[in-house]
N, C-alpha and C positions, 0 to 999 in steps of 0.2 A: 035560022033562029032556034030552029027547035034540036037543032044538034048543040049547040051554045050553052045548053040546060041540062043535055047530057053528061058533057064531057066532064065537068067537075064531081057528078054523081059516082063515074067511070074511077076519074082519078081517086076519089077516098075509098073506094072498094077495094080496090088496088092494093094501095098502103095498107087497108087492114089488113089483107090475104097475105102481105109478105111482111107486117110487123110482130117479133116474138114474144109470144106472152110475158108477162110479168113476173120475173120468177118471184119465189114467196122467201122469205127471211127466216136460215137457217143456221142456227148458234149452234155451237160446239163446243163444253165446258170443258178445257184440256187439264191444267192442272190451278192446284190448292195448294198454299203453304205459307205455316206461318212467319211470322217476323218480330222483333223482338229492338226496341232501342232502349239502351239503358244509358247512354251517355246525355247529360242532360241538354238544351239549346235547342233552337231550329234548324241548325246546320247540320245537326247528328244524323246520321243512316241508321236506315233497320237492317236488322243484319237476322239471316234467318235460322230458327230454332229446331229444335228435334223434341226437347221437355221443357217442363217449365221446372224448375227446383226454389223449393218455398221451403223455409224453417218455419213449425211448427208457429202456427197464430202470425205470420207473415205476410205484410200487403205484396203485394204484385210489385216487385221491382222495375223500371220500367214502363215502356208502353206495349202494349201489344198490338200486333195488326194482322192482317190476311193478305195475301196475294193472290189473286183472279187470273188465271192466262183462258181468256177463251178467242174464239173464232168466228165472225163471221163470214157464209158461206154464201151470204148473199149481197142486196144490192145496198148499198150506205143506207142506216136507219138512224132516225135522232131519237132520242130519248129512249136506251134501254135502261129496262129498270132490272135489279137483281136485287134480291131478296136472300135471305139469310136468316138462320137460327144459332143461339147458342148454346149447351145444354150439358151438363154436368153427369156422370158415372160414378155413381156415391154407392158408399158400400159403408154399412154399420162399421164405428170405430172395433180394429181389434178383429173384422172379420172380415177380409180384403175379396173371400171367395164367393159371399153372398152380392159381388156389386151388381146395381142395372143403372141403363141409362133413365134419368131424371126428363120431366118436361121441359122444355127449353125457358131458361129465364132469361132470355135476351131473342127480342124479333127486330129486326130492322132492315132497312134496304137504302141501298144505293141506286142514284140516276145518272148515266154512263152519258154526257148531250147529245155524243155523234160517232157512230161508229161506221169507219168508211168501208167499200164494199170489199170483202176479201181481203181481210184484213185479221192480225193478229193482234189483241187488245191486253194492256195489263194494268190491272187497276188496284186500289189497293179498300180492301173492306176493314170492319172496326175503328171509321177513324173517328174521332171526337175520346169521348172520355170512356171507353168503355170497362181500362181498369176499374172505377170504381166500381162498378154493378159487378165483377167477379168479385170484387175484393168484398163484397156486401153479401155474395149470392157464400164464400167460402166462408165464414162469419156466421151467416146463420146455418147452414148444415154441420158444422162443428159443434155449435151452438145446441143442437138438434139432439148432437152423438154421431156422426155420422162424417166421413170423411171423403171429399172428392177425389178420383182416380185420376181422372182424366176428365178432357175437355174435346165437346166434337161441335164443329161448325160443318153444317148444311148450307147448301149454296145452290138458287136454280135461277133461273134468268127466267124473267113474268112472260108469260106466252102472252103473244100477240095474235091477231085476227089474221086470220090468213095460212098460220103456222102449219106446216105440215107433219114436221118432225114430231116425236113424242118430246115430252118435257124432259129434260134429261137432267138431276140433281146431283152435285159433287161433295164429298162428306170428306172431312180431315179433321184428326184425332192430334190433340197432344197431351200427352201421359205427364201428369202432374208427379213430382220425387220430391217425397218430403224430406230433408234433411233433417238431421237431428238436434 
């Protein structure tokens, strides 16, 4: 009887001795870029960009979007969140070599449901209306005196409990060309 009481204690020692830990959930931001649909419909594709080319006092043609390629390194997680800035490079009209980067006038994030383990993921950021907030943000810095260079989107994926890795942020620039 009293071996009867053992054996099961036996056997879950066992299992634990020979089951491997938990590995921890480990992201890897590979690549940034942006995207660009100017043909109008639901059907249309984003097709990807290098600048943006605006005539002076001109909405944003188009939509614009981002492309996320990351990686996870570990075991399937639901609900990554990624996070994101948007943030303007203004430089007083007439003097294009005093520019700096602006605070970001665009924060928002994205929730990715289910990312399977070892897996390569590609998602797409900016989606909803985000033209207008440039087109508002380019508006008032004109408005201001002042003219935007470029545009940079930051990009980190929300550290989780457990995370080993350091947070690691991916940044992509797209150089605004004014046309005349």
């Amino acid at each position: 009887m009293r071996r009867q009481g053992l054996l099961p204690v036996l056997a879950v020692i066992a299992i634990a001795m020979t089951a491997r830990p938990a590995r921890a959930t480990t992201f890897e931001l590979e690549a940034l870029s942006w995207q660009a649909r100017t043909a109008p419909g639901a059907a249309a594709k984003s097709a990807p960009i290098q600048t943006l080319a605006l005539a002076k006092n001109e909405k944003v043609a188009g939509r614009l979007s981002a492309k996320l390629n990351f990686l996870n390194r570990g075991p399937a997680v639901e609900g990554v969140l990624i996070r994101y800035s948007l943030e303007g490079k203004i430089a007083p009209a007439g003097h294009p070599d005093q520019a700096a980067w602006a605070v970001p006038f665009l924060v928002d994030e994205k929730r990715v449901p289910k990312v399977n383990a070892n897996s390569h993921v590609e998602t797409t950021l900016l989606v909803g209306d985000p033209d207008a907030q440039i087109d508002i943000y380019l508006k008032n810095i004109a408005y201001d005196g002042y003219a935007v260079q470029a545009l940079r989107l930051r990009v980190m994926i929300s550290p989780r409990r457990g995370q080993e890795a350091p947070i690691q942020v991916l940044d992509s620039e797209l150089p605004i060309e004014v046309k005349p």
